[in-house]
C-alpha positions as CSV (number, residue, x, y, z in Angstrom):
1,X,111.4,102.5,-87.6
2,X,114.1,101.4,-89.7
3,X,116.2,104.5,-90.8
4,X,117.9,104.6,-87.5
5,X,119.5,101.7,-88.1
6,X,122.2,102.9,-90.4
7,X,123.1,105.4,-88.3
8,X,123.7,104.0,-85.1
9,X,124.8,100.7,-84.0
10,X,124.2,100.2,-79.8
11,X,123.0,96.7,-80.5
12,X,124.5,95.7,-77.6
13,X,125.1,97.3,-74.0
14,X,128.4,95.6,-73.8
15,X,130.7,94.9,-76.1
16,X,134.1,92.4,-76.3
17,X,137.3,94.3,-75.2
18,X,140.1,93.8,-78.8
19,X,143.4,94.7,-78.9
20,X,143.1,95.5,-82.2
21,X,140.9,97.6,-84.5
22,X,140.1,97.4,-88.3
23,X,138.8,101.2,-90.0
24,X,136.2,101.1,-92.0
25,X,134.7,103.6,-93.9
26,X,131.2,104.8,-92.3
27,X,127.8,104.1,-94.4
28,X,125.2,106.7,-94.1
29,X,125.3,109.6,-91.5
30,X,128.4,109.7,-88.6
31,X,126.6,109.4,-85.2
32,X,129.3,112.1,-84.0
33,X,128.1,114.6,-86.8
34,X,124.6,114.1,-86.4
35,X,122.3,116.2,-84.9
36,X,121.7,119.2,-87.7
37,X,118.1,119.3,-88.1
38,X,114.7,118.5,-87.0
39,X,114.3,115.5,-89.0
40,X,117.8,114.1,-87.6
41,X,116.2,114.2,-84.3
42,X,113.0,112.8,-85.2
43,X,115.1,109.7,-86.8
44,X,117.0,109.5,-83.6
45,X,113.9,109.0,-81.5
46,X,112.2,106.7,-84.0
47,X,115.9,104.4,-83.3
48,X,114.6,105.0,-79.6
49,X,111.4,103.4,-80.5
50,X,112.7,100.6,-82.3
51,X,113.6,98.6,-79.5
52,X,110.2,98.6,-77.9
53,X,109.4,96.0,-80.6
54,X,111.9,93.8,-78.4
55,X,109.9,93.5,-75.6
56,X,108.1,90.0,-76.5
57,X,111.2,88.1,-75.5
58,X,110.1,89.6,-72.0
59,X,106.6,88.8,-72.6
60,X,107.6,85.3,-73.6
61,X,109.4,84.9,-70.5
62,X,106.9,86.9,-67.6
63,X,104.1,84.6,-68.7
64,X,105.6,81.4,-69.0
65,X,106.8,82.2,-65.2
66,X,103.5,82.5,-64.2
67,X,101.6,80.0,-61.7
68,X,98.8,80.4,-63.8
69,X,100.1,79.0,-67.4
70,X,102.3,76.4,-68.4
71,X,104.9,76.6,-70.9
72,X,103.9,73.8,-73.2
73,X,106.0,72.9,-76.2
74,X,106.9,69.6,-77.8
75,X,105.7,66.9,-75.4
76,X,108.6,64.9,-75.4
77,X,111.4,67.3,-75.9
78,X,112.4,70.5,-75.1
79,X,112.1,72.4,-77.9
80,X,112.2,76.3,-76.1
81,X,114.6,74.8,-73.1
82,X,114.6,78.5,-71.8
83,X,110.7,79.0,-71.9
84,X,110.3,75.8,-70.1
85,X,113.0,76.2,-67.4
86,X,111.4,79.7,-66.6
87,X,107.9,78.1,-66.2
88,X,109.6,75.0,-64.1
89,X,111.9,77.4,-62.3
90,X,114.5,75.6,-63.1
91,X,116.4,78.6,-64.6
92,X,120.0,79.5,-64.5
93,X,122.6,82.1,-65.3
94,X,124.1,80.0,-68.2
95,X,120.6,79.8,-69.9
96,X,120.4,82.6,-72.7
97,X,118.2,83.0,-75.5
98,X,115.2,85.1,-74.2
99,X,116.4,85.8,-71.1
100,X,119.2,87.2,-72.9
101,X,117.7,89.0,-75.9
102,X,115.7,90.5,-73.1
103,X,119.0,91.9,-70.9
104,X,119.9,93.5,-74.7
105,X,117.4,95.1,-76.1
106,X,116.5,96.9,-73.1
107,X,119.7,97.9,-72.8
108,X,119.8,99.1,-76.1
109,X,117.1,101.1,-75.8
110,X,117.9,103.0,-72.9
111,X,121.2,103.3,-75.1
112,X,119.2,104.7,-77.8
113,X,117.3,106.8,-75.8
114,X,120.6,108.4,-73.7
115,X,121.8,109.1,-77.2
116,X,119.3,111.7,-77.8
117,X,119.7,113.0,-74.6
118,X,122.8,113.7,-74.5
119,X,122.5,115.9,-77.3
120,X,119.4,117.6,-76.9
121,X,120.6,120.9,-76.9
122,X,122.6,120.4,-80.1
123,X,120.0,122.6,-81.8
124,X,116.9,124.5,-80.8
125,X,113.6,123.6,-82.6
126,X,109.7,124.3,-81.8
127,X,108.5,121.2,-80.4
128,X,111.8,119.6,-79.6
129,X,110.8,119.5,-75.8
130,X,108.0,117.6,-76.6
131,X,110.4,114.5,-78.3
132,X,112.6,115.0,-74.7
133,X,110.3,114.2,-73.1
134,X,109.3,111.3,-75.1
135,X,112.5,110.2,-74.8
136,X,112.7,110.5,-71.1
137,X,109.5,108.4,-71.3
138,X,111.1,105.8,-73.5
139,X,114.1,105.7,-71.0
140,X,111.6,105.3,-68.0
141,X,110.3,102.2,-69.9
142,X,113.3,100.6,-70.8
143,X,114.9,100.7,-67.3
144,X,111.5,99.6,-65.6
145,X,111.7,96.2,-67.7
146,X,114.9,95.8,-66.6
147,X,114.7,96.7,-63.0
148,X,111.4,93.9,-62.8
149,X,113.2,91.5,-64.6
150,X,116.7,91.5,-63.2
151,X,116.8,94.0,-60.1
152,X,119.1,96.0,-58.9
153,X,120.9,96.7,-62.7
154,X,124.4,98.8,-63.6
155,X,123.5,102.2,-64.6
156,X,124.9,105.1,-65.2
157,X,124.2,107.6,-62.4
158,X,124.1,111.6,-62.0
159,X,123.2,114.3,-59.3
160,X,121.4,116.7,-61.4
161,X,119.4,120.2,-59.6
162,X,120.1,118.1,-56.5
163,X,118.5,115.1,-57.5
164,X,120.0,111.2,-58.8
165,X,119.1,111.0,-62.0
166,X,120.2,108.1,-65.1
167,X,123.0,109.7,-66.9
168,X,122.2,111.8,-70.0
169,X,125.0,109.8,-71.7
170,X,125.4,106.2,-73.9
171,X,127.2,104.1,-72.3
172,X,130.2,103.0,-74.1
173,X,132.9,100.2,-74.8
174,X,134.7,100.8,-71.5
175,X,132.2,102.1,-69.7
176,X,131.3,99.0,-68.1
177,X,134.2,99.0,-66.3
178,X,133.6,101.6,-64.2
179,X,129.5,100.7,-64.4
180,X,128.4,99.6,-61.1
181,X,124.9,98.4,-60.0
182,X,122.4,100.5,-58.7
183,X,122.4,100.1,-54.4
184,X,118.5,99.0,-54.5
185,X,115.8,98.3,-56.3
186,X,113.9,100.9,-54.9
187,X,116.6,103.7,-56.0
188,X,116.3,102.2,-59.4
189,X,112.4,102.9,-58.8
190,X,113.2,106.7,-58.0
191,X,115.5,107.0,-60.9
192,X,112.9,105.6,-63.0
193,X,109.9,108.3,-61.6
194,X,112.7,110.8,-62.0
195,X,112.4,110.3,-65.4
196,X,108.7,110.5,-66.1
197,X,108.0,113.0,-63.3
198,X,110.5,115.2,-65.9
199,X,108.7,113.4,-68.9
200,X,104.6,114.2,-68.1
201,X,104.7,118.2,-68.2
202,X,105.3,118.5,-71.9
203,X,103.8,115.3,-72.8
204,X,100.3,115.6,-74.9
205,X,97.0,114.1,-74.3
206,X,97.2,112.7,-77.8
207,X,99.4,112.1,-80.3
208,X,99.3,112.2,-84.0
209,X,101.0,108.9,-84.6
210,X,99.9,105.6,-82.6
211,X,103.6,104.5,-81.5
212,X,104.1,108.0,-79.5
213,X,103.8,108.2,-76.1
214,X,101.4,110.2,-74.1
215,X,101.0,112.5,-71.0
216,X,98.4,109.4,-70.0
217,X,100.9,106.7,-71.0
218,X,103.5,108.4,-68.8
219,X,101.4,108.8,-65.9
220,X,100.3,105.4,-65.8
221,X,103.7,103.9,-65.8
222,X,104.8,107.0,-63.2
223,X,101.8,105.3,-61.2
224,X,103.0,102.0,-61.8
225,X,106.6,102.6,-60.5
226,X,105.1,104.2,-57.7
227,X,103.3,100.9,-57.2
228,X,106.3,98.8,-57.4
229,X,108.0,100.9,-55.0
230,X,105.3,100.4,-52.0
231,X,105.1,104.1,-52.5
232,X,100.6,104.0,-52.6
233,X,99.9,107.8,-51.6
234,X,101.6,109.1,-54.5
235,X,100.6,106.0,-57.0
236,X,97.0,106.6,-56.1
237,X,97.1,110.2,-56.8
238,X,99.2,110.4,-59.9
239,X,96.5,107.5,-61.0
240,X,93.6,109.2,-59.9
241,X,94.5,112.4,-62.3
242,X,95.0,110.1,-65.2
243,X,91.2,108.3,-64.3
244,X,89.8,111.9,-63.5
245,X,91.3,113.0,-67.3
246,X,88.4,111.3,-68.9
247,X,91.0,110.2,-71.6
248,X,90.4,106.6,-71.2
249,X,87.1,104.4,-71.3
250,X,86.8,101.0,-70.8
251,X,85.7,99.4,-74.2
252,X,82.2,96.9,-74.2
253,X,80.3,94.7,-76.0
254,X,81.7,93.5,-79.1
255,X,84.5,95.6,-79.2
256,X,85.6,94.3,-75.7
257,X,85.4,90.4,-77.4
258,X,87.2,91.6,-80.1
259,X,89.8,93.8,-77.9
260,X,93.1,91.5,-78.5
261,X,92.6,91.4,-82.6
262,X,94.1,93.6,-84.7
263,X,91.0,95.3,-85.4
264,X,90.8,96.3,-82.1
265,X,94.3,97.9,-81.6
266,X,94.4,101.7,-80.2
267,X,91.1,101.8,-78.8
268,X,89.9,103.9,-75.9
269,X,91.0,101.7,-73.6
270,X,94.6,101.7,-75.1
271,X,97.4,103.8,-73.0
272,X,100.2,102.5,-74.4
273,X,100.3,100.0,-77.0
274,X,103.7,98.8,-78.9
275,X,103.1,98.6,-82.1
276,X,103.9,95.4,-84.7
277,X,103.8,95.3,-88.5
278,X,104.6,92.5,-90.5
279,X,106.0,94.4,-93.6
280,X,108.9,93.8,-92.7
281,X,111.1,90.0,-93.0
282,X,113.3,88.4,-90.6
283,X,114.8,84.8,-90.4
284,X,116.4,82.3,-88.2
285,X,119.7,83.9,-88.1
286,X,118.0,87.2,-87.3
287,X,115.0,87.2,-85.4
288,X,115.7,90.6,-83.7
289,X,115.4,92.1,-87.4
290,X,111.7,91.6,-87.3
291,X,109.3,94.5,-87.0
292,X,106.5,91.8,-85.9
293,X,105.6,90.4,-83.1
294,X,107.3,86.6,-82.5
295,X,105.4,86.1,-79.0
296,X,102.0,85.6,-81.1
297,X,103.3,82.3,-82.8
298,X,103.5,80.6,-79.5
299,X,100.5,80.9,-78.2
300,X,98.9,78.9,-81.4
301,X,97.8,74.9,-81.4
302,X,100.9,73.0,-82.6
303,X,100.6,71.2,-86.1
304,X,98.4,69.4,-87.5
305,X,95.3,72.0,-86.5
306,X,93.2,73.4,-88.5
307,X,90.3,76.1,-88.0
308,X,88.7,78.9,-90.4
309,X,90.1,81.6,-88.1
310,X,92.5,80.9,-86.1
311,X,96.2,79.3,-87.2
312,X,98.3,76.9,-85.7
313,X,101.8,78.1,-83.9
314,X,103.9,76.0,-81.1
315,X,101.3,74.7,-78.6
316,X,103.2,77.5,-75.9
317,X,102.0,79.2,-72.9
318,X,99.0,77.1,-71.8
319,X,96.4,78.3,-69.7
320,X,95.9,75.9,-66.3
321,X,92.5,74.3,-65.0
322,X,92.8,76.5,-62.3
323,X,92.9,79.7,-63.9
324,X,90.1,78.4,-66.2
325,X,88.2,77.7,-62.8
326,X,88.3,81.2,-61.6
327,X,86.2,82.7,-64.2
328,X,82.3,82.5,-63.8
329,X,80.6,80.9,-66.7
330,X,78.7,84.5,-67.6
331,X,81.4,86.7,-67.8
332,X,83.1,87.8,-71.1
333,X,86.4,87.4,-70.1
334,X,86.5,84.3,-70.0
335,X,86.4,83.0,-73.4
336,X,88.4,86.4,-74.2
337,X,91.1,84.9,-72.3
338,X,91.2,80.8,-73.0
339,X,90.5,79.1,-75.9
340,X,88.8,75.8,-74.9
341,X,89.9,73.3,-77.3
342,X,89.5,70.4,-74.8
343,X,86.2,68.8,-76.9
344,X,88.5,68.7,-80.4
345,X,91.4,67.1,-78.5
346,X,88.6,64.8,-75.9
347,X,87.1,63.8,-79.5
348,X,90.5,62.9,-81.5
349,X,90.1,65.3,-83.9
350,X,92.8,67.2,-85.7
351,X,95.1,68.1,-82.5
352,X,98.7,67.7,-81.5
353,X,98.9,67.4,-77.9
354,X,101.6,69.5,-76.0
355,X,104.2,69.1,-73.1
356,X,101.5,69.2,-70.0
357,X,98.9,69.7,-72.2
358,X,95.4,71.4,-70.5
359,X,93.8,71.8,-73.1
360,X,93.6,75.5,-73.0
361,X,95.1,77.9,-75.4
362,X,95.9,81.8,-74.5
363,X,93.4,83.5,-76.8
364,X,94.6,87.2,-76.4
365,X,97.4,86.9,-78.3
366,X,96.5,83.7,-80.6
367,X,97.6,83.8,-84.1
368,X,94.6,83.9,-86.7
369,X,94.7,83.0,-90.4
370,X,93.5,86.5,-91.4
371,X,96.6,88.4,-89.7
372,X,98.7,86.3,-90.8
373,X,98.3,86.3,-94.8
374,X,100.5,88.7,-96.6
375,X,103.6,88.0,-93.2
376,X,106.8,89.0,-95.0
377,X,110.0,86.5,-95.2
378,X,109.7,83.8,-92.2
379,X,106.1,84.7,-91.4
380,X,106.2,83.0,-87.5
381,X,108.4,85.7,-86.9
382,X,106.8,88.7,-88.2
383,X,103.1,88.4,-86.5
384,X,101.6,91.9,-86.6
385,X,99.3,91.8,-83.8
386,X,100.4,94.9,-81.3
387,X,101.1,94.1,-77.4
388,X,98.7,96.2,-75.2
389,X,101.5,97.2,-72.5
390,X,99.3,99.3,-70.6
391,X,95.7,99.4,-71.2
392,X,93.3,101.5,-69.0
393,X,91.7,98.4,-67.1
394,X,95.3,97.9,-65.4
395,X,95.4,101.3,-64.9
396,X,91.3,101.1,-62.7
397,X,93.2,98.2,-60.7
398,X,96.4,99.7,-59.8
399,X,94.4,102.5,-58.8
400,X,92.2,100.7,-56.9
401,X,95.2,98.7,-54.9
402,X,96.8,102.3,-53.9
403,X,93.7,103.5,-53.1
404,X,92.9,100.2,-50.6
405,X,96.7,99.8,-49.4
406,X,95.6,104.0,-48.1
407,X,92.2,103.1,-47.0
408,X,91.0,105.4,-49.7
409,X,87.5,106.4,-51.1
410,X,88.0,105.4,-54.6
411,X,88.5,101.3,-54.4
412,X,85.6,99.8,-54.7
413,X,84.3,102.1,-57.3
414,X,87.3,101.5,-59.7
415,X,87.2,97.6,-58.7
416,X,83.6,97.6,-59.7
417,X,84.0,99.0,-62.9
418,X,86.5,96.4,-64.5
419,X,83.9,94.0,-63.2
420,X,80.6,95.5,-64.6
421,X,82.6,95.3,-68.0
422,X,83.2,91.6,-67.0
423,X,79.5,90.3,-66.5
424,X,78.0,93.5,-68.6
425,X,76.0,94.5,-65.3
426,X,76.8,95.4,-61.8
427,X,75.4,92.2,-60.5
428,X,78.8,91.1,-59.0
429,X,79.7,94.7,-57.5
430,X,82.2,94.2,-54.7
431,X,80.9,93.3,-50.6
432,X,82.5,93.0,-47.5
433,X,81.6,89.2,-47.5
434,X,83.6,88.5,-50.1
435,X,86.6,89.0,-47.8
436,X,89.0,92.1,-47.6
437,X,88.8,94.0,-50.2
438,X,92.4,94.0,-51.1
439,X,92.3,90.2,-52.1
440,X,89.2,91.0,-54.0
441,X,91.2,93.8,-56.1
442,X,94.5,91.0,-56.3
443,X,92.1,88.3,-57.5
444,X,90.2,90.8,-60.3
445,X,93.7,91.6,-61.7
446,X,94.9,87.7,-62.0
447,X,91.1,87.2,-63.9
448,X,91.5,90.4,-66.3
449,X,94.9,90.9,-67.0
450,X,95.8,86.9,-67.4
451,X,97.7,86.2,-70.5
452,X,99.4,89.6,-70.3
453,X,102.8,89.4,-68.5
454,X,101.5,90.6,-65.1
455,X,100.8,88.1,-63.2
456,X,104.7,87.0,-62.1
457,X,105.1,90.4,-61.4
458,X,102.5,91.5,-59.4
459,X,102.5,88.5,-57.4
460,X,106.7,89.3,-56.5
461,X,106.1,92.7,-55.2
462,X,103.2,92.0,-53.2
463,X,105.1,89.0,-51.8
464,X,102.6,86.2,-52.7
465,X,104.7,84.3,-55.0
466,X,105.9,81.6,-52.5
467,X,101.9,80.9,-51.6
468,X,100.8,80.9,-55.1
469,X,103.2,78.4,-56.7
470,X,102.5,76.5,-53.3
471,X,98.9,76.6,-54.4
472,X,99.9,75.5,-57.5
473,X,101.4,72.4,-56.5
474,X,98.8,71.5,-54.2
475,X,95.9,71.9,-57.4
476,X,97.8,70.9,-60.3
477,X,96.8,67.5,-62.3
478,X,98.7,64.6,-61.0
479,X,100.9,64.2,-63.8
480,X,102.3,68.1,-64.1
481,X,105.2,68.8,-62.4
482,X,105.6,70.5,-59.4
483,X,107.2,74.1,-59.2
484,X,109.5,75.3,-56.5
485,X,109.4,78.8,-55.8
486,X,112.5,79.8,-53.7
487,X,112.1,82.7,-51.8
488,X,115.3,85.4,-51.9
489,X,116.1,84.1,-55.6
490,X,113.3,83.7,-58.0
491,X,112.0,87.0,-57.3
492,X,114.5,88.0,-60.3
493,X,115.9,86.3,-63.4
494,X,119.5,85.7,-63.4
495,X,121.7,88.4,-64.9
496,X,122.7,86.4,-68.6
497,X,126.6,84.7,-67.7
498,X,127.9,86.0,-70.7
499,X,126.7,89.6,-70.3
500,X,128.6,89.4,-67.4
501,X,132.0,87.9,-69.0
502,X,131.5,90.4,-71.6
503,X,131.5,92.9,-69.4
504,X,134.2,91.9,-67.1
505,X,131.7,92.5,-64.0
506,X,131.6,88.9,-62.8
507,X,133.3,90.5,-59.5
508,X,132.3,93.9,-59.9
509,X,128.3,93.2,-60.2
510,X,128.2,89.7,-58.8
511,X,125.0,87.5,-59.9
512,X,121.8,88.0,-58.7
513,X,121.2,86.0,-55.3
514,X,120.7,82.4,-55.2
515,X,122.1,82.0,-59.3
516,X,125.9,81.8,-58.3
517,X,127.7,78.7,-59.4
């Protein structure tokens, strides 16, 4: 995905108003004079693309929130201040880094995205309705991270066939000025379904390339705005159509215990995976220019560790004892999930202890020796391992929550088939003495999806946040600090300070409740 990059630079969202300019000649293609051919259009949509690869500074960020892991780091300093103050709540607007990169690279990408759009019907092509829909898709994604992470965002809005739709246009320097944010979160929700509703009719089943998106991959994120949005009768039945598409299967056995390597990447149970290579260098004063994966190197034992498979990273994103405690000792997930390392640390063996250390190490994404040989320039920052951004087991749950929030037929039945995979059986199918069935399906997502960037998430829009980092405090060892959940604030991340002095909107957009200075 790199040709795109000498022909348009949207880097940014906002940009530094100058009074003066300098000229310089162009290199490569004119972004105003492109457009000719088939294979410009394909380029512009691989630049669309691109920016998925941005998305583990969000990852970084959504699990570190979570009551269920810890950030970890350097025990006695910190060493990722922004990854720690997320996990402590002790966040604020002036704090940038991944927070930040986040804010930009989504933006970007819609950017990117809105670029294509807007000249769609430059030229007419057999199977260019096909890409505009993938880039409707693409646009869907980008402004869903957003809206999760930061609300109620500045977009560009339309009335197309009657209908509020996200601009068909790039936003550029000046535009923010006019920009305003959206009225809700739950129009940016519509504007986002909009988008994929528009998306899923020309989408295919399957694509020829792994990084493309699908009809499937498109419903499930249609079903998962839908979700976000309290909207449960039509999540449940745009889910039900994906389940009833037989696309997807739920992967077992071995290949289940070996889901989160690289060999295991694209499987049946994939719906949308971004994709990570490490062919491809980046360093310090660059990290953006990767192509791999930089989330991977912090969920690795910090230095001095040493193992046949797996390698050591920054002693990040620890696991609790009360996560750990949920799992039963027979099912799979378990030890898919956490790395136990607590009987090489007990035993003073080869371990550097972290800030709050459990113990516990988040296996999904931990980096191993084999993946890593052959990482290009700075090889921390160019892990290859792909992030699993939908995968058909969130896609049984979600269903199953629409389906119980509308006392629907279909509940238990997707509920118990992300657990049979769990214990290899259907020993530990769903009853009414467990308790309503709803808190059953909440509890099967924390246990199966842990380690993936859900949890903060899901426990926001269901409004259980304030209970669960109450919980927290209550079960936490003694010597962990405590973490304040406020409610009406840390619902949503700050909008990034200087994003808003760049833009000139500290008035005009105003800072997400509870952040002001």
């Amino acid at each position: 995905m790199k040709n795109i990059k000498n022909i348009i630079l949207v880097g940014l969202l906002f940009m530094v108003a100058c009074d003066e300019w300098t000229e310089v000649d162009p290199i490569g293609p004119v972004a105003e004079n492109f457009f000719n051919s088939e294979e410009e259009y394909e380029d512009a949509l691989l630049g669309a693309y691109d920016l998925l690869q941005g998305v583990f500074w969000g990852n970084l960020i959504a699990v570190s929130a979570s009551d269920d892991f810890g950030s970890g780091g350097d025990a006695f300093n910190y060493d990722q201040p922004v990854v720690q103050n997320v996990n402590y709540l002790i966040h604020t607007p002036a704090d940038q880094e991944q927070i930040r990169s986040h804010w930009q690279l989504m933006y970007a990408g819609i950017n990117r995205a809105n670029y294509f759009l807007e000249n769609k019907n430059a030229l007419d092509f057999s199977g260019k309705d096909e890409m505009v829909a993938q880039a409707y898709f693409l646009r869907a994604f980008y402004t869903f991270e957003l809206v999760k992470f930061f609300g109620n965002i500045p977009l560009k809005v339309e009335e197309r066939n009657g209908v509020n739709r996200i601009a068909d246009s790039q936003v550029l320097a000046g535009d923010e000025l006019s920009m305003v944010r959206v009225s809700s979160i739950g129009f940016a929700y519509d504007l986002i379904q909009e988008d994929l509703k528009e998306a899923i009719p020309n989408l295919p089943a399957t694509q020829d390339q792994s990084f493309k998106a699908t009809k499937g991959a498109a419903q499930a994120l249609l079903g998962k705005a839908y979700l976000y949005d309290n909207d449960f009768e039509n999540a449940a039945a745009i889910l039900n159509d994906l389940i009833a598409s037989n696309q997807y299967s739920l992967i077992t056995g071995e290949d289940y215990v070996n889901m989160f390597t690289t060999e295991g990447e694209n499987g049946s149970e994939s719906v949308f995976e971004i994709q990570y290579t490490n062919v491809e260098g980046a360093g310090w004063d660059c990290i953006h220019c990767s192509e791999g994966s930089y989330f991977v190197q912090f969920n690795g034992p910090r230095s001095p560790f040493d193992d046949p498979v797996y390698a050591s990273g920054w002693g990040f994103l620890l696991p609790t004892p009360m996560l750990y405690d949920l799992y039963d000792e027979n099912e799979a997930r378990r030890d898919v999930t956490i790395f136990d390392l607590r009987e090489l640390r007990d035993s003073g063996g080869n371990y550097s202890a972290p800030r709050e250390d459990t113990g516990f190490y988040n296996h999904k994404y931990m980096p191993r020796k084999a993946d890593k040989a052959g990482n290009a320039s700075t090889p921390e920052l160019v892990h290859k391992n792909n992030y699993r951004a939908i995968r058909y087991a969130d896609v049984l749950l979600m269903a199953a929550e629409a389906e119980a929030q509308i006392s629907g037929s279909n509940a238990e039945t997707y509920l118990n088939m992300v657990r049979a995979r769990a214990y290899g059986n259907n020993s530990m199918d769903y009853t009414s003495a467990e308790g309503p069935l709803l808190e059953a399906i909440y509890l099967e997502r924390r246990k199966e999806l842990a380690g993936e960037g859900h949890r903060f998430f899901d426990l926001v829009r269901t409004g259980r946040a304030k209970a669960a980092f109450d919980a927290y405090n209550d079960n936490k060892p003694e010597d962990f600090e405590a973490i304040n959940f406020v409610l009406g604030k840390h619902e949503v991340f700050p909008i990034p300070e200087i994003e808003l002095k760049l833009a000139l909107a500290e008035e005009q957009w105003g800072q997400n409740p509870g952040y002001s200075n």
